[in-house]
C-alpha positions as CSV (number, residue, x, y, z in Angstrom):
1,X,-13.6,-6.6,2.9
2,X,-15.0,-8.4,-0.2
3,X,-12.5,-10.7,-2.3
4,X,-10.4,-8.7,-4.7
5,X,-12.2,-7.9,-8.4
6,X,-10.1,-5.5,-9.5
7,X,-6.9,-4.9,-11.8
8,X,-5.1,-4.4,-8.9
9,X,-5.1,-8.0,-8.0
10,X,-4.1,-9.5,-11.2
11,X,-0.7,-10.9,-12.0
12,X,0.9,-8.0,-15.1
13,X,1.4,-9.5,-18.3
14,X,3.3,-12.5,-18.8
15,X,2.2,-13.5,-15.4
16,X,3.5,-13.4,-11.8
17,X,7.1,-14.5,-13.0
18,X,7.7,-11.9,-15.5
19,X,10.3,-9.6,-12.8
20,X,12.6,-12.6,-13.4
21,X,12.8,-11.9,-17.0
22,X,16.0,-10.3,-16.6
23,X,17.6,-13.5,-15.3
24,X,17.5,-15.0,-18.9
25,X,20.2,-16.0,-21.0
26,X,21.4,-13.7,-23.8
27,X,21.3,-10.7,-21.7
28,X,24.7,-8.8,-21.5
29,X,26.0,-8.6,-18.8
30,X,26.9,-4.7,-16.7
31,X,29.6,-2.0,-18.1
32,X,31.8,-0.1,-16.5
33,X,29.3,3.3,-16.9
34,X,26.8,1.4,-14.7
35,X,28.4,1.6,-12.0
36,X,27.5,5.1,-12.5
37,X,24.2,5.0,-14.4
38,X,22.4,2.5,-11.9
39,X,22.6,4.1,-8.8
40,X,21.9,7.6,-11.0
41,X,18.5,6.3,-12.3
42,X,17.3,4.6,-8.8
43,X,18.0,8.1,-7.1
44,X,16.2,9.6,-10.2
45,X,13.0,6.8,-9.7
46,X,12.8,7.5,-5.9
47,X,12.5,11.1,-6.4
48,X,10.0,10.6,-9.0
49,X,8.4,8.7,-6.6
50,X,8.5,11.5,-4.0
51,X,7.1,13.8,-6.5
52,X,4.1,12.1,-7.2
53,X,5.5,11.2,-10.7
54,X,4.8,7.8,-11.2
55,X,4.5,7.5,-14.5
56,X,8.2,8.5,-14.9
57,X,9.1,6.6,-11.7
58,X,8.0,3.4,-13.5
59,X,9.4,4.6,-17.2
60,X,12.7,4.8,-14.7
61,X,12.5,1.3,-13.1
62,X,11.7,-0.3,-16.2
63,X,15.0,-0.6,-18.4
64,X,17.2,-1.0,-15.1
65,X,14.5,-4.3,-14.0
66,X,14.8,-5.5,-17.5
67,X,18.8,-6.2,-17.3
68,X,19.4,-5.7,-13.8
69,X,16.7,-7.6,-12.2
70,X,18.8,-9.6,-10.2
71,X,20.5,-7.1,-8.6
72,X,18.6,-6.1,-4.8
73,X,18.6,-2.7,-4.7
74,X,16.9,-2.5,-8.0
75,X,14.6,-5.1,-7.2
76,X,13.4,-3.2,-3.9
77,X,13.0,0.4,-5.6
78,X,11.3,-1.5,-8.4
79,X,9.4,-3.3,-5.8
80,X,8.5,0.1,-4.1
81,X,7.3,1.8,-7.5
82,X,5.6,-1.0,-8.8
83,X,3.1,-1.1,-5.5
84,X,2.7,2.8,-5.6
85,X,1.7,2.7,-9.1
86,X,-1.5,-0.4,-8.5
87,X,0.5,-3.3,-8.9
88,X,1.0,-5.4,-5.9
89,X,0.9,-8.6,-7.1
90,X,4.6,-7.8,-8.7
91,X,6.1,-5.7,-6.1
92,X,5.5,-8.6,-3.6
93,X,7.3,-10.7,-5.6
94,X,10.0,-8.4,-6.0
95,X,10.0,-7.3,-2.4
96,X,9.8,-11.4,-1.0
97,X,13.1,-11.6,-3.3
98,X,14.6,-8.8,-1.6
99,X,14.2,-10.3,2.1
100,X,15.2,-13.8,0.9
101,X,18.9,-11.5,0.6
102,X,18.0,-9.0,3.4
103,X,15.7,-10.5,5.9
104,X,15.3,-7.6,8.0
105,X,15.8,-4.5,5.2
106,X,13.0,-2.2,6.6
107,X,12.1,-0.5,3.5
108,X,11.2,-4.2,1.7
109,X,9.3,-5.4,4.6
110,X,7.2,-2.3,4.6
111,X,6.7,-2.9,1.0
112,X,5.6,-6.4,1.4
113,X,3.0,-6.5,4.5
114,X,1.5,-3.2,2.6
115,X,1.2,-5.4,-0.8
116,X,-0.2,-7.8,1.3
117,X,-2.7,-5.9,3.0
118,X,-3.6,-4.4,-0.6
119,X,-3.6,-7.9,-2.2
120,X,-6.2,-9.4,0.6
121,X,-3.6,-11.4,2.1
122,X,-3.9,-11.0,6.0
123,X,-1.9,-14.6,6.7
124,X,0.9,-13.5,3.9
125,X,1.4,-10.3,5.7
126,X,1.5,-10.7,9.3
127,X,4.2,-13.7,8.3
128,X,5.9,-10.7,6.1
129,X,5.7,-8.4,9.7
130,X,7.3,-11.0,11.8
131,X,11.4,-10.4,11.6
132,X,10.7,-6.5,11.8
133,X,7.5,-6.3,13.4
134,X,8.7,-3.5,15.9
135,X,9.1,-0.9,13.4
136,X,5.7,1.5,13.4
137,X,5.5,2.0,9.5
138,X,5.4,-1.7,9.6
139,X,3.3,-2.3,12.3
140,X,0.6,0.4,10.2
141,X,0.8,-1.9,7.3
142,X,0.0,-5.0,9.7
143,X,-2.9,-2.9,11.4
144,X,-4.6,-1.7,7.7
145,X,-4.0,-5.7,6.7
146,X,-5.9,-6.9,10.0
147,X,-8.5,-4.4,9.8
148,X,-9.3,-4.7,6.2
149,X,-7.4,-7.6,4.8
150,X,-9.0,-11.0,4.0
151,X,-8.2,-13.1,7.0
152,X,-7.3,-10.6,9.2
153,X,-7.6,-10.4,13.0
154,X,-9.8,-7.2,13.9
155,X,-8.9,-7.6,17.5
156,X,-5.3,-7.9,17.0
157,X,-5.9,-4.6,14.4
158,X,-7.3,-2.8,17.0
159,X,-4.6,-3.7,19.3
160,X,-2.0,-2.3,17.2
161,X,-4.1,0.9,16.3
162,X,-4.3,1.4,20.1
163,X,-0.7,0.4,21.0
164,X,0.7,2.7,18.5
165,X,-1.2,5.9,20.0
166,X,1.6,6.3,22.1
167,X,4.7,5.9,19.8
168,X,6.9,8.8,20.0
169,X,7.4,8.2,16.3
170,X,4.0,8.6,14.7
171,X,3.7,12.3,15.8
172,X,6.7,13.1,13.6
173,X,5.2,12.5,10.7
174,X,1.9,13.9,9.2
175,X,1.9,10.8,6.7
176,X,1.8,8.8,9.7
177,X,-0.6,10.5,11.9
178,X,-2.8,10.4,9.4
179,X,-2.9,6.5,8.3
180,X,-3.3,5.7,12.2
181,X,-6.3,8.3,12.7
182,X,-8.1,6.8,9.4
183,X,-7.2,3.3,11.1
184,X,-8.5,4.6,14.4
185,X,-11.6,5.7,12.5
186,X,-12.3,2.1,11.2
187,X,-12.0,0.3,14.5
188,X,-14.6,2.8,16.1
189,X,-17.2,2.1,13.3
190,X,-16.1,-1.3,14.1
191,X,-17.5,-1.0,17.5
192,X,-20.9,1.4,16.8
193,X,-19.2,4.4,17.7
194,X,-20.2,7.1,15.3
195,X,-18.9,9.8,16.9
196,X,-15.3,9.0,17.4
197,X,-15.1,7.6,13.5
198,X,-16.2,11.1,12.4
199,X,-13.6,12.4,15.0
200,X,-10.8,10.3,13.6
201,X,-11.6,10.8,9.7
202,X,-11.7,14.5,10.4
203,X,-8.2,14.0,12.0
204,X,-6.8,12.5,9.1
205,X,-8.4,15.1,6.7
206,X,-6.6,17.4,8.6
207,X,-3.4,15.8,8.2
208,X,-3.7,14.8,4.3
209,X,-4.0,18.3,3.3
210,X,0.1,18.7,3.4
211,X,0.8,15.0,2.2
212,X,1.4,14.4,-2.0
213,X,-1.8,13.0,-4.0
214,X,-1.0,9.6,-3.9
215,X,-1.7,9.3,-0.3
216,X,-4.5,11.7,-0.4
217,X,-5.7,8.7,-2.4
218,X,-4.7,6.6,-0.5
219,X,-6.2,8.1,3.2
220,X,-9.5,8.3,1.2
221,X,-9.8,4.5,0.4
222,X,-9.2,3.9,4.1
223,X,-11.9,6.8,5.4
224,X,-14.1,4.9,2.7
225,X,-13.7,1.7,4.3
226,X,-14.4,3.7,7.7
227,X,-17.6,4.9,6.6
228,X,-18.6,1.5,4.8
229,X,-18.3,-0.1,7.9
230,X,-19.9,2.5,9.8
231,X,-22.8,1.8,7.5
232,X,-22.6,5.1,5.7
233,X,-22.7,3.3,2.5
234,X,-23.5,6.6,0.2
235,X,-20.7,8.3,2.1
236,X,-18.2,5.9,0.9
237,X,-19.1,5.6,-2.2
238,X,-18.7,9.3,-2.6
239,X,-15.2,9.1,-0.6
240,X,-14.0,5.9,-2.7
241,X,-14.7,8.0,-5.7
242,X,-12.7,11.2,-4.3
243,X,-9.8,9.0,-3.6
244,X,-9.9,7.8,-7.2
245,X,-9.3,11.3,-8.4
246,X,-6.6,12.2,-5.9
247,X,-3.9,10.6,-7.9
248,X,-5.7,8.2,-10.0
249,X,-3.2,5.9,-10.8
250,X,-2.0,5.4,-7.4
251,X,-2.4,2.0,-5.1
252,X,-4.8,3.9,-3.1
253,X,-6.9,5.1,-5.9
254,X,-6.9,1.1,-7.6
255,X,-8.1,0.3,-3.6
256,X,-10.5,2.6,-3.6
257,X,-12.1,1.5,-7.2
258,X,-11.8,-1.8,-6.1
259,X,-14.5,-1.3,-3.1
260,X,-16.3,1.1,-4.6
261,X,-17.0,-1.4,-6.8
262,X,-17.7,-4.3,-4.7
263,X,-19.9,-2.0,-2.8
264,X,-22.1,-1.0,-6.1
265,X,-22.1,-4.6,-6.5
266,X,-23.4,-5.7,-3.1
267,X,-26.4,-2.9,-3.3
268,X,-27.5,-1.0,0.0
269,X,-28.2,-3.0,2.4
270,X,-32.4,-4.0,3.1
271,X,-33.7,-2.1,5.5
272,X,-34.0,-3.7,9.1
């Protein structure tokens, strides 16, 4: 994978540090009705999420960041909206600050090797994957990071891919099947094997029908990477460009705009 060129690289304005903004002086401090409010409005935000509403997920997370900011539960479901909506620079800080509290909370760690792996950073997170690197959402995040990640390890990628065929686990979930078959797909173009990345890509097709847009979006940046490294280069381009549309505003789509761009940039390759 090329080095990141996109928006969904760059530090938000005010810069990396702005999550902390809460923390200044002058803000007032919690009332009684937020006991009540809080906990209201993070429910509210996760079901947004779940929804595919993400502009109301982050309209949600914003005010309670802004004065509660230090609090960890409101840091991880701000973490959590802020990397679905194309901003991962800002939910791994939010998510690093949420395991310096909870070092094993699976839901931050999950957050953080997949901001990672968005962000380029194969080194930042296969350290993220360590304390909780037995748990297979994780271990997808740490596959996607090795396989397409900056730094990563393709053998070790491929190794997880293959390990977690047999988890009892991923069959439960269609989500899940359908991240390790695009995975799958990108280790067999890996290895010249046409046949079986077509096999796999069709396989997660099948399985993103039933999931929300945003990880329609998602799956299609991943089958784009598939078929980029296959050497399908028109074929990504047009799948990059179909995850963009899915649920444009999505991490996967801001992936998938990223290397579609990178690709446009690098031109097809010369003829051999």
């Amino acid at each position: 994978m090329d080095n990141p060129s996109e928006p969904v690289d760059k530090p938000p304005p005010g810069g990396p540090k702005a999550p902390s903004a809460v923390e200044k002086l002058g803000v007032p401090g919690p009332s009684i009705s937020d006991v009540w409010r809080v906990p209201i409005a993070v429910w509210q935000a996760r079901r947004a999420l779940d929804r595919d509403e993400l502009g109301r997920a982050r309209a949600l997370v914003a005010p309670l960041l802004d004065r509660f900011g230090s609090v960890t539960f409101v840091r991880r479901i701000a973490g959590e909206v802020l990397y679905a909506g194309g901003d991962p620079l800002s939910a791994a800080i939010l998510f690093e600050r949420v395991r310096k509290k909870l070092p094993r909370d699976r839901a931050s760690a999950i957050g953080l090797v997949a901001s990672y792996a968005a962000l380029n950073r194969a080194g930042d997170a296969r350290r993220s994957a360590e304390n909780i690197g037995g748990d297979v959402d994780v271990r997808l995040a740490l596959a996607w990071a090795e396989l397409a990640a900056t730094g990563g390890d393709a053998a070790r990628g491929a190794a997880i891919v293959e390990s977690l065929a047999s988890d009892a686990s991923l069959s439960s979930s269609p989500a899940r099947v359908a991240m390790h078959s695009a995975l799958a797909a990108i280790v067999a173009a890996r290895h010249g094997d046409p046949d079986r990345t077509r096999a796999m890509l069709e396989t997660a097709d099948s399985q993103a029908r039933h999931l929300r847009g945003a990880d329609r979006a998602f799956l299609g940046y991943l089958g784009g990477v598939a078929l980029r490294e296959a050497g399908l280069r028109d074929d990504a381009l047009a799948a990059f460009a179909l995850a963009m549309t899915a649920s444009p505003d999505s991490i996967g789509a801001a992936l998938a705009r990223r290397e579609r761009a990178n690709l446009v940039l690098a031109g097809p390759r010369p003829l051999q």
